[in-house]
C-alpha positions in Angstrom: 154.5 125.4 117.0 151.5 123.1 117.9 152.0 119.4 118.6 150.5 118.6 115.6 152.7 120.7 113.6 156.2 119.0 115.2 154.8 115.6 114.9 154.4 115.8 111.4 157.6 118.0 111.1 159.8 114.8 112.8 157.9 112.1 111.6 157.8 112.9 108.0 161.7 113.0 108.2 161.2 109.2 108.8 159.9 108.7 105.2 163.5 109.8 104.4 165.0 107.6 106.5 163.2 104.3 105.1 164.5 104.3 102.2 168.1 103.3 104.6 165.7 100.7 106.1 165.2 102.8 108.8 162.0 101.2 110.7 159.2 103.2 111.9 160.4 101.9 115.5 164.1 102.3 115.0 163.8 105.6 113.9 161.2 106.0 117.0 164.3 104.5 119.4 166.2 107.2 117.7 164.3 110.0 118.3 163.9 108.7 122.2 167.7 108.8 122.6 168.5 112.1 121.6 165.3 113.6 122.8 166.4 112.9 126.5 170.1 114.2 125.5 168.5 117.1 124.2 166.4 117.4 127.7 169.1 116.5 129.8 171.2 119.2 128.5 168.6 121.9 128.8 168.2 120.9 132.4 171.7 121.9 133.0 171.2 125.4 131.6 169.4 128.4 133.3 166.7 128.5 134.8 167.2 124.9 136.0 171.0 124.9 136.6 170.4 121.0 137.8 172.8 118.5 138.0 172.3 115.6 135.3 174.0 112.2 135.6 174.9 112.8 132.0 179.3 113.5 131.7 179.7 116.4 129.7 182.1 114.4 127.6 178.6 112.3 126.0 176.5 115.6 126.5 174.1 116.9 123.7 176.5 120.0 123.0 179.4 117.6 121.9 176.7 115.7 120.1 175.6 118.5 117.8 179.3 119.3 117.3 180.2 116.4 115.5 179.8 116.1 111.8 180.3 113.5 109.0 182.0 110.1 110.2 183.2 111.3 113.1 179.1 111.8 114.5 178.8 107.9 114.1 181.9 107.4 116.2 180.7 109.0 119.0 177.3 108.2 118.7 177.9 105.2 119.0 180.3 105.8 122.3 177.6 108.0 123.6 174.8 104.9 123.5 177.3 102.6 125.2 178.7 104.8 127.9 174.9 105.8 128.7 173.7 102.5 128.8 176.3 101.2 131.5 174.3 103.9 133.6 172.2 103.1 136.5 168.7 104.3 137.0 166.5 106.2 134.6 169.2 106.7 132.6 170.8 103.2 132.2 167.3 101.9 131.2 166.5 104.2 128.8 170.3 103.4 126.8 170.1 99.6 127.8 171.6 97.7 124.7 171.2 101.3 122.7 172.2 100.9 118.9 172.5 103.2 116.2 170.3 102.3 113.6 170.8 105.5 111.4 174.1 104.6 109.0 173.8 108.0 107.1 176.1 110.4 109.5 174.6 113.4 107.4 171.0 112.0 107.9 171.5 111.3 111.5 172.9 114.9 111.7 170.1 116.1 110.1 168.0 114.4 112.8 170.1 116.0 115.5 169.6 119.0 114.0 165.6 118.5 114.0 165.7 118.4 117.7 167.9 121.0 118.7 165.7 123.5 116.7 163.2 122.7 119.6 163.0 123.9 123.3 161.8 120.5 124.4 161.1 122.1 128.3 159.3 125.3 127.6 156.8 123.3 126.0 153.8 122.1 128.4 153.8 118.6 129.6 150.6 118.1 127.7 152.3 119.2 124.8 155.8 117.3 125.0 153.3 113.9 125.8 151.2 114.4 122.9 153.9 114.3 120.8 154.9 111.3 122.0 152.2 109.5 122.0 151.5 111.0 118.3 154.4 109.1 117.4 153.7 106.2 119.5 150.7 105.9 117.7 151.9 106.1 114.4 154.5 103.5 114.9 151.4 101.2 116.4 149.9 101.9 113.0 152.7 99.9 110.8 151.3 96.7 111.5 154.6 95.1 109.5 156.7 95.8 112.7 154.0 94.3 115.1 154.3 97.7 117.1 150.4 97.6 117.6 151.2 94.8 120.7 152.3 97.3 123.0 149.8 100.2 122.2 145.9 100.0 123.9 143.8 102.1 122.0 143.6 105.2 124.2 139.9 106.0 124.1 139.4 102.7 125.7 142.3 102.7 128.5 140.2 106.0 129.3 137.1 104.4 130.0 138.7 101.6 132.1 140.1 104.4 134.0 137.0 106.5 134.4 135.1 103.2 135.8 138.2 102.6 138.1 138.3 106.0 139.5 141.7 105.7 140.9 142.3 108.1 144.6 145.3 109.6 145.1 148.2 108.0 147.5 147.2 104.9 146.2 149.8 102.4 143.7 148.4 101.4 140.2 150.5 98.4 138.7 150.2 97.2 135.1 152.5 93.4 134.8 152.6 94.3 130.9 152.5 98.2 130.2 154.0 98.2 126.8 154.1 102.4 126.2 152.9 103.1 129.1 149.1 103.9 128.1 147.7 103.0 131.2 150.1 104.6 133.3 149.3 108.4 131.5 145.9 108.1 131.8 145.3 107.5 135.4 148.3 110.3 135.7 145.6 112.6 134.0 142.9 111.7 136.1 144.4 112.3 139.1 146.3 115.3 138.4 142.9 116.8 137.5 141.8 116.3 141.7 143.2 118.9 144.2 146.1 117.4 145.6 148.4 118.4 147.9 152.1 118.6 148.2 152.5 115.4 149.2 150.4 113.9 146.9 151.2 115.3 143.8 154.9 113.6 145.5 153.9 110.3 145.7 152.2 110.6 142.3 155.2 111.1 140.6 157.6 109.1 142.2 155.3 106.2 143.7 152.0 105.3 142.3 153.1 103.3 139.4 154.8 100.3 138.8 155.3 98.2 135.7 156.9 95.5 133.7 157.9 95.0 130.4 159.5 91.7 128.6 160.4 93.5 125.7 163.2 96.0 125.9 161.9 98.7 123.0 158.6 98.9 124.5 159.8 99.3 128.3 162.7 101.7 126.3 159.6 104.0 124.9 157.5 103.6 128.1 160.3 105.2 130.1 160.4 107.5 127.9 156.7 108.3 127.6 156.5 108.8 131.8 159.5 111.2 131.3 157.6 113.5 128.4 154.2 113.4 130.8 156.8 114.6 134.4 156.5 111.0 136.0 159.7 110.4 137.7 163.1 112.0 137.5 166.2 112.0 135.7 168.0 110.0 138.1 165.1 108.3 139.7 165.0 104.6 140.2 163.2 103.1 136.9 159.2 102.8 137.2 159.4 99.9 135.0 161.2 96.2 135.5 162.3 94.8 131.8 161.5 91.2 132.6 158.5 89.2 132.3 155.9 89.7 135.3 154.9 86.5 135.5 158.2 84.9 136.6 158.3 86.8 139.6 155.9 86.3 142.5 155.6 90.5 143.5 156.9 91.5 146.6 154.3 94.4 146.8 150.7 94.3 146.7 148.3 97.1 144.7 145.7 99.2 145.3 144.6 98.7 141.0 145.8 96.5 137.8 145.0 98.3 134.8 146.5 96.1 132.3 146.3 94.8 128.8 148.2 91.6 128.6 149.8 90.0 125.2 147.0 88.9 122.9 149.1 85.7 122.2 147.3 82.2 123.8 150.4 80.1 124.2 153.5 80.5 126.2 157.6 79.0 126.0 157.0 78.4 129.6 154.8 76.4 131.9 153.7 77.8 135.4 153.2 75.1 137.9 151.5 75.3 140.9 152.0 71.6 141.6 155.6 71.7 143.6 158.1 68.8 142.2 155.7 67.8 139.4 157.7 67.1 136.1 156.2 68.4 132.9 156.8 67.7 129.2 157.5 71.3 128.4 160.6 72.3 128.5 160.8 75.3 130.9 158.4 75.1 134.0 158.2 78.3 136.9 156.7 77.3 139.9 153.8 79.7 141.2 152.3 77.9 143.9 149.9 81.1 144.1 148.5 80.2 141.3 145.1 78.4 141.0 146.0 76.0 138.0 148.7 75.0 135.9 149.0 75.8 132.2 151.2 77.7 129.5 148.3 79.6 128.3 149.7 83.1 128.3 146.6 85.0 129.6 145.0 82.7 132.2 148.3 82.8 133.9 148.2 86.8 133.6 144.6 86.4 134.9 145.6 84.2 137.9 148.9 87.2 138.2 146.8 89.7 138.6 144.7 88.7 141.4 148.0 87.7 143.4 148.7 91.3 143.0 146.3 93.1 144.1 145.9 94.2 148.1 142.4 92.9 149.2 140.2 95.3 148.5 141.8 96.4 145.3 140.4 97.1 142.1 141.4 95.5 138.6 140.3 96.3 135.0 142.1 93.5 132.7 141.8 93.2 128.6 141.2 89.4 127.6 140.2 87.6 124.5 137.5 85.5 124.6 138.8 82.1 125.2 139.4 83.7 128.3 135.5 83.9 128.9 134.5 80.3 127.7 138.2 77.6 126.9 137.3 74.5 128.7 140.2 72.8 131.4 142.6 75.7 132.7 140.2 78.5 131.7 137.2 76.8 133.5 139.4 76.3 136.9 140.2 80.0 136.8 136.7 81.5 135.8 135.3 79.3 138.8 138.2 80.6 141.5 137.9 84.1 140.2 134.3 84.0 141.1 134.7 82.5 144.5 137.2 84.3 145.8 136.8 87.7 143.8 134.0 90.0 142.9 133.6 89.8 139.0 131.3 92.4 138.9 131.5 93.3 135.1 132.1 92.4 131.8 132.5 94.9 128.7 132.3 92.8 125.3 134.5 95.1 123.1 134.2 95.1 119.0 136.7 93.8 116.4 138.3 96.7 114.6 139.7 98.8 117.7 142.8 96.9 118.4 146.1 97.0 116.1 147.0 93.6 116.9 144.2 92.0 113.8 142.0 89.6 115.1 141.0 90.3 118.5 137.9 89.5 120.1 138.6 90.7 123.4 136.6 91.8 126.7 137.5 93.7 129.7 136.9 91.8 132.9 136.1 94.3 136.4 137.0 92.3 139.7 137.8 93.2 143.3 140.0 91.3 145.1 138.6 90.4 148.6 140.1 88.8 151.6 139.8 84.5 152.0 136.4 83.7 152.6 134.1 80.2 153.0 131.0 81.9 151.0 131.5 83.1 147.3 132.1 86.6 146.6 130.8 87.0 143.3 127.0 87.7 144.4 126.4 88.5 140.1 128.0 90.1 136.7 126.8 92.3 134.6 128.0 92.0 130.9 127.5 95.1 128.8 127.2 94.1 124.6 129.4 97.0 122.4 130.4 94.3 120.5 127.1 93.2 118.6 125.8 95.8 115.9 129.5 97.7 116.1 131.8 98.2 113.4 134.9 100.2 114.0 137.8 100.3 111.8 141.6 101.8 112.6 141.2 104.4 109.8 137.9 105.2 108.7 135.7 104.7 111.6 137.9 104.9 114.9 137.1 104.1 118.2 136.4 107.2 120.9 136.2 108.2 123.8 132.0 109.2 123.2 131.4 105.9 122.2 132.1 104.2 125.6 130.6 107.1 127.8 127.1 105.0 127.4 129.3 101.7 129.5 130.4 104.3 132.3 127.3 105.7 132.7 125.6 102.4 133.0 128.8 100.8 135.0 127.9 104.0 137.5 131.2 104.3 138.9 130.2 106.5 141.5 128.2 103.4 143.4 128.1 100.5 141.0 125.4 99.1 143.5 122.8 101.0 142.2 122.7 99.7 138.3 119.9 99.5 135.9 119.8 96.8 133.2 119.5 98.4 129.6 119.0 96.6 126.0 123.1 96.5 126.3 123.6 95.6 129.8 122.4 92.4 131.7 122.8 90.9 135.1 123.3 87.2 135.7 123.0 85.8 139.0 126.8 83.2 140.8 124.0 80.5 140.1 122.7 81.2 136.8 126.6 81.6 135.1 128.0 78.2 137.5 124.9 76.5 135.8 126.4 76.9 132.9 128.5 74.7 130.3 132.3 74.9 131.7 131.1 77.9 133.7 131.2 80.1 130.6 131.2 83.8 130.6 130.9 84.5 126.7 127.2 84.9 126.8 124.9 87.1 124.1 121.5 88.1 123.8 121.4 90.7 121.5 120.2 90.1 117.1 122.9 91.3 115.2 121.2 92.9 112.9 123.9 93.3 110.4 123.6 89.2 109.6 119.9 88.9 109.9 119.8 91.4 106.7 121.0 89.6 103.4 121.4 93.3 101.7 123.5 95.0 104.7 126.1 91.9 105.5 129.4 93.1 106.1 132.1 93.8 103.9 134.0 90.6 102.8 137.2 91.1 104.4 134.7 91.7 108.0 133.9 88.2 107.2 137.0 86.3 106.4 138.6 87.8 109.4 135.7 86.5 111.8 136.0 83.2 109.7 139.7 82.9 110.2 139.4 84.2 114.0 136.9 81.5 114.8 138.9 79.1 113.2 142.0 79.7 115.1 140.2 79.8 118.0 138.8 76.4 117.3 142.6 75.3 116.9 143.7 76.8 119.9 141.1 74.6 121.8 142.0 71.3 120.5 145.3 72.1 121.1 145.1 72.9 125.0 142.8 69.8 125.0 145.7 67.7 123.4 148.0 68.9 125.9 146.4 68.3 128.9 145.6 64.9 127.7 149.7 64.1 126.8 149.8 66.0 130.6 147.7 63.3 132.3 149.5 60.5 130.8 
């Protein structure tokens, strides 16, 4: 059977399912847990005759022996003992529930995997199912699912620009599925590697964290289906939020998009002692500026992560690019003391979170310095005269091979300027209002002609986007005011 073909064959038993209540990403959390039963127990067969850290008491044959109530009784046992488990293993079943009340259904769903031979498949073939189903659960926008999942086509293109080498560690501080974990896997499994590098790629390239157990859950998961790591492997992925920890290791690359949302629970200081109004504070004295806005501490993360020398490719929205206070501190010390060599402006439409204006910021990280490193940025436009949509007009992978070929990741030094891309000199952008980033130059032609304006609900989701961005504005500048007091 093609991927295609089991995808639909165990998703479309999730229409069944719904009518219990059964979420797309319960039933998803489902499927994960028996699909690594159902792997861990053909492991144990011939050929492989390994050892898994699974007892044969909780295995997937006494799974598929049970019937009726008796199934939900041990299922249940099975989740808990599992999840007391360290490793791999442990993370996979932490604070595992079943969510499927039906015994018959949920036998039926057993049933659906068994028919299977999960390890004869290819790896391509066992991850594209995966990430078939990933995607579909990113497409139910009522469970907010679309958070954790980067379009795929773009994550590509970051990576292509990045060119990762092997031996080297790739970190992402909020990797949701995984997404940019797989790709760089595929890149460099493509290269001739050697023994020891195809080693290290498994077991010691990547590193990520995840606040949100599902998503780290489907992410472990996901690195499994593709061969990263091992059944009894220490975990790739922390569950806890990245930004409360200082890391004790530094990377070659960040390849990360971080939470779309603007404003954080917590405060991170970097003024030692200093008593806030919020009510929980971390203390990051790495950190350039203090503020609860979500991304322009990820921003400020980031570059505390990376080795000198290394290499980061980061999604932000726009207020990123242009918010006055915080934002304008952290634009400023990203240019002095890393080289912020490009800026993609990405279109509305691609993301599954609604209402993004994002970018993707390049930068190296370079060693402490008296002169500025940022010497000048290029900014490449595919967001003016670009209309995508998640269904009828999708984002891919062709449409951003115009951005590599111009980013010229083989020696960015030697660029051209284009109609799409520009150069700005370190003293053209700090001349500028608030040192702001967000800068145009292309017509959209779309609103200069009255008979080809876009579709209503295209403008009354810029409307409302612009809107809450105004909001967001007055209310960092009303907080750093009550701050000041």
């Amino acid at each position: 059977m093609t991927s295609s073909t089991i995808i639909s064959k165990v998703w479309n038993y999730c229409n069944i399912l719904r009518d219990d209540g059964v979420s797309y990403g319960d039933y998803l959390e489902q499927l994960t847990y028996l699909l690594f039963l159902k792997m861990a127990f053909e492991y144990s067969k011939p050929p492989y005759n390994r050892e898994t850290i699974i007892d044969k008491k909780y295995d997937w044959e006494k799974l598929r022996s049970k019937t009726g109530a008796e199934l939900e009784v041990f299922y249940v046992t099975v989740l808990t003992e599992l999840g007391k488990k360290k490793g791999m293993l442990g993370e996979i079943f932490f604070k595992s529930q079943n969510k499927i009340q039906d015994p018959a259904k949920l036998y039926k769903l057993i049933q659906l995997i068994d028919e299977e031979n999960w390890l004869t498949m290819e790896t391509d073939v066992k991850g594209d199912i995966y990430e078939g189903l990933l995607e579909k659960n990113a497409e139910d926008t009522k469970s907010g699912a679309g958070q954790y999942f980067t379009p795929r086509a773009l994550i590509k293109a970051m990576v292509e620009c990045i060119k990762p080498e092997p031996m080297k560690t790739i970190a992402d501080p909020a990797c949701g599925t995984g997404g940019f974990f797989l790709s760089s896997y595929n890149y460099l499994s493509k290269l001739n590697l050697d023994r020891t590098q195809k080693e290290f790629l498994k077991f010691k390239t990547f590193k990520g964290w995840e606040i949100v157990p599902s998503a780290a859950r489907l992410c472990l998961m996901n690195l499994y289906l593709h061969s990263i790591s091992d059944l009894d492997s220490e975990p790739l992925i922390e569950r806890e939020d990245s930004l409360l920890s200082k890391p004790s290791n530094n990377y070659d690359y960040v390849l990360t998009n971080p939470p779309f949302g603007k404003k954080s629970s917590i405060t991170i200081t970097n003024e030692e002692g200093t008593q806030k109004r919020e009510s929980l504070t971390y203390e990051r004295q790495d950190f350039w500026v203090t503020t609860s806005n979500k991304q322009l501490n990820f921003v400020q993360h980031i570059v505390s992560m990376l080795k000198a020398g290394g290499k980061a490719a980061v999604v932000v929205p726009d207020n990123v690019l242009f918010e006055g206070g915080s934002g304008e501190t952290v634009r400023k010390n990203l240019l002095q003391t890393t080289d912020l060599h490009t800026i993609l402006r990405l279109p509305t439409g691609i993301f599954y979170a609604q209402g993004v204006k994002a970018n993707v910021i390049f930068f190296d990280n370079k060693p402490a310095s008296k002169t500025t490193w940022t010497k000048e940025v290029w900014i490449y436009d595919f967001r003016t005269n670009q209309h995508f949509t998640l269904k009828t007009s999708t984002l891919k992978f062709e449409h951003l091979e115009e951005f590599i070929k111009c980013y010229n990741p083989k020696n960015r030094f030697k660029r051209t300027e284009s109609e799409k891309f520009k150069k700005y000199s370190y003293d053209e952008i700090i001349s500028r209002d608030k040192t702001n980033l967000d800068i145009t130059w292309l017509r959209d032609e779309s609103l200069a002609d009255t008979d080809n304006l876009p579709d209503p609900d295209v403008l009354a989701t810029d409307i409302i986007e612009n809107v809450e961005s105004a909001l967001e504005m007055f209310k960092e500048m009303n907080n750093n005011l009550n701050n000041k007091e």
